[in-house]
C-alpha positions as CSV (number, residue, x, y, z in Angstrom):
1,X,40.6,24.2,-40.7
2,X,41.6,24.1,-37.2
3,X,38.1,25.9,-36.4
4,X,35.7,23.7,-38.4
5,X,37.2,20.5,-36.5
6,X,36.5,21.9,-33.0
7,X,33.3,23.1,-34.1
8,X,32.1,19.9,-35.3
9,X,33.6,18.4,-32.1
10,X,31.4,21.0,-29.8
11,X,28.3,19.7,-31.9
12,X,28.9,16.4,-32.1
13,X,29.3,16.6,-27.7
14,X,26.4,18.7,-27.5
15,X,24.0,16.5,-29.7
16,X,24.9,13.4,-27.5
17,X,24.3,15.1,-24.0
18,X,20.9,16.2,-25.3
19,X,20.3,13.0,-27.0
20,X,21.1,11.1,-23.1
21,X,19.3,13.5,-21.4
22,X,16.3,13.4,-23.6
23,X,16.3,9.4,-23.8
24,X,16.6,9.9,-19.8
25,X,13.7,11.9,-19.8
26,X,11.8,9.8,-21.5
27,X,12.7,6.7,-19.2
28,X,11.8,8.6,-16.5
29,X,8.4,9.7,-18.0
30,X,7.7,5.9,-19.0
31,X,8.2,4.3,-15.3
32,X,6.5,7.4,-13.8
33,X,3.1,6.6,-16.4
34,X,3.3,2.9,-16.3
35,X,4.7,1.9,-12.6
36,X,1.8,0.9,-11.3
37,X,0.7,-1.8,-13.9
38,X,3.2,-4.7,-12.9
39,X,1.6,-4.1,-9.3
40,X,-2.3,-4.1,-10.8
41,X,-1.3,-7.2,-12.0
42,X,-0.4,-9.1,-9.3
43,X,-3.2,-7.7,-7.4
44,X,-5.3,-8.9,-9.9
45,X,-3.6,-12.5,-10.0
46,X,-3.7,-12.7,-6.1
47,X,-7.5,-12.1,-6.5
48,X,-8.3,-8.4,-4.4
49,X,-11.1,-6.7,-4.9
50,X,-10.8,-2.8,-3.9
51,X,-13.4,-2.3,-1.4
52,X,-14.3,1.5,0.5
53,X,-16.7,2.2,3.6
54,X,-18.5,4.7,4.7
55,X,-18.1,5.0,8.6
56,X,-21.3,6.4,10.8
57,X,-19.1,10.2,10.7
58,X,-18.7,9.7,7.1
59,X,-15.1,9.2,6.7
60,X,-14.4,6.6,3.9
61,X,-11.8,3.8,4.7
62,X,-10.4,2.4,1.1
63,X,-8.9,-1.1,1.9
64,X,-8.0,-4.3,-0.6
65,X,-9.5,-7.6,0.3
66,X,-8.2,-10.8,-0.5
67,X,-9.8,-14.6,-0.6
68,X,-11.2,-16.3,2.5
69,X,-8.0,-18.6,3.0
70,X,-7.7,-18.1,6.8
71,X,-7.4,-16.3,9.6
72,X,-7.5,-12.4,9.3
73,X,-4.1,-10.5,9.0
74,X,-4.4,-6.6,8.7
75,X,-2.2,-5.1,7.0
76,X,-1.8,-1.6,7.4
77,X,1.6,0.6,5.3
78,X,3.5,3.3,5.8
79,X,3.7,6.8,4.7
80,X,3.2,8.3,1.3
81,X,2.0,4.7,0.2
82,X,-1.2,2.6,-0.2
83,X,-2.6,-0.9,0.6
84,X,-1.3,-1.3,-3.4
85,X,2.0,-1.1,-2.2
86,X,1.7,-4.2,-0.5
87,X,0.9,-6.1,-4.3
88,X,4.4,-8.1,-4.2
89,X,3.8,-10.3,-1.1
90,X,-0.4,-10.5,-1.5
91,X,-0.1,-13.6,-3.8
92,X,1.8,-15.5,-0.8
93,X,0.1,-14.2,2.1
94,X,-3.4,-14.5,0.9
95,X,-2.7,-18.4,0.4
96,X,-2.6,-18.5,3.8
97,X,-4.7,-15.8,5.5
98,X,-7.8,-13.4,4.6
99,X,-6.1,-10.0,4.0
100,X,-7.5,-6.8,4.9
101,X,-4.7,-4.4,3.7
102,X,-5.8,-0.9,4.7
103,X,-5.3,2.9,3.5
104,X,-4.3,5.3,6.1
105,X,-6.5,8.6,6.1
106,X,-5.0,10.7,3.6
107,X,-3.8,7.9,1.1
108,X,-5.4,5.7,-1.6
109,X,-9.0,6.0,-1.7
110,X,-9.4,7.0,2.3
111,X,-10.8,9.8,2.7
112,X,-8.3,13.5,3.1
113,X,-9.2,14.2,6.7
114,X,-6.3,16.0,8.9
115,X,-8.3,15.5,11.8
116,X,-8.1,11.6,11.1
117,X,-4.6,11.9,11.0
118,X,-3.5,10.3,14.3
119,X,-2.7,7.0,15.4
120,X,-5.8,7.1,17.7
121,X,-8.1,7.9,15.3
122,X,-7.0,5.3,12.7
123,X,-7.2,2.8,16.1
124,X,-11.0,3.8,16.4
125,X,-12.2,3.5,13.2
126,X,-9.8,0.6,12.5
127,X,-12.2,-0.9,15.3
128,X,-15.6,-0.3,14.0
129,X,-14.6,-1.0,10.3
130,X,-14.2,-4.7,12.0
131,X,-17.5,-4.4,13.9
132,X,-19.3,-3.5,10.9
133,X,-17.8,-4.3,7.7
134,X,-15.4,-7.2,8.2
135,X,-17.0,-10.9,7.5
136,X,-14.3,-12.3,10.3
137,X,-13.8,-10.0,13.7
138,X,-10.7,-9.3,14.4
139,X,-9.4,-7.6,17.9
140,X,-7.6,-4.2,18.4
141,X,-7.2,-4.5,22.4
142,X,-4.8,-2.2,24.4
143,X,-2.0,-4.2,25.4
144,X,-1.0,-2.4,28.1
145,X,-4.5,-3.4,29.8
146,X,-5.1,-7.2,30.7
147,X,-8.7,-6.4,31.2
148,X,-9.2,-5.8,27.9
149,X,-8.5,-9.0,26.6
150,X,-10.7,-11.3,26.0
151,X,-11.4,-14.8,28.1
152,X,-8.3,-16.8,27.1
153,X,-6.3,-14.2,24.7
154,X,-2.8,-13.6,25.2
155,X,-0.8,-11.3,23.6
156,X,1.8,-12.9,21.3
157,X,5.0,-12.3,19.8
158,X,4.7,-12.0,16.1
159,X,5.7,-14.8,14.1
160,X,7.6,-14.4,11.3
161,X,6.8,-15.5,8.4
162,X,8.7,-18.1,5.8
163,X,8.1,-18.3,2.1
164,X,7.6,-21.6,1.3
């Protein structure tokens, strides 16, 4: 008797550890198939379009654009993310800037270059993806050079910015 009770004990243990981890694998498969839907949906709301160019060496920059609602604020992430990533704050910002919210070579829709991979290269084509494809200019000088600042440009601490 003594055998039958441990038994159905043993069963009884096992069945609920296989029952948490397959309900945990089936979270996990859930969020891993549906996480980026909340952050289409804001992108949506806050009214980007997903836009790409062709640069004159052929390289394809992927970048979201948001409404004309003032002055041009680049926004450009990290690594192992995209210009999607930014889809939380897009709604606010945009009310108050025109967003250009960039991919990095090698994420999002930009094209998979390893010779694009360096700050300098991202600088340079950052610059003639404003030159050519932006409808406001925006500058990229070297701030460690006066000279290259334009007639009455300063360089200017960041301001941070408050939700209203």
């Amino acid at each position: 008797m003594k055998k039958k009770g441990i038994k159905k004990r043993v069963f009884i243990i096992l069945s609920l550890i296989l029952l948490s981890l397959g309900l945990g694998l089936a979270l996990y498969a859930h969020r891993n198939m549906t996480y980026d839907q909340k952050e289409a949906k804001l992108i949506e709301k806050a009214q980007f379009q997903e836009k790409q160019v062709t640069l004159p060496d052929h390289s394809i920059l992927n970048y979201g654009e948001g409404p004309d609602n003032g002055e041009v604020l680049v926004l450009l992430h990290g690594q192992q993310v995209s210009w999607e990533d930014y889809a939380k704050v897009l709604g606010e910002l945009s009310q108050r800037y025109h967003i250009y919210a960039v991919d990095y070579y090698g994420h999002g829709g930009s094209s998979k270059s390893p010779e694009k991979y360096s700050a300098k290269a991202i600088g340079q084509d950052l610059i003639c993806l404003s030159k050519t494809s932006l409808e406001k200019p925006f500058l990229f000088p070297d701030i460690h050079r006066e000279d290259s600042w334009p007639l009455g440009l300063q360089p200017m601490p960041l301001k941070r910015l408050k939700a209203s």
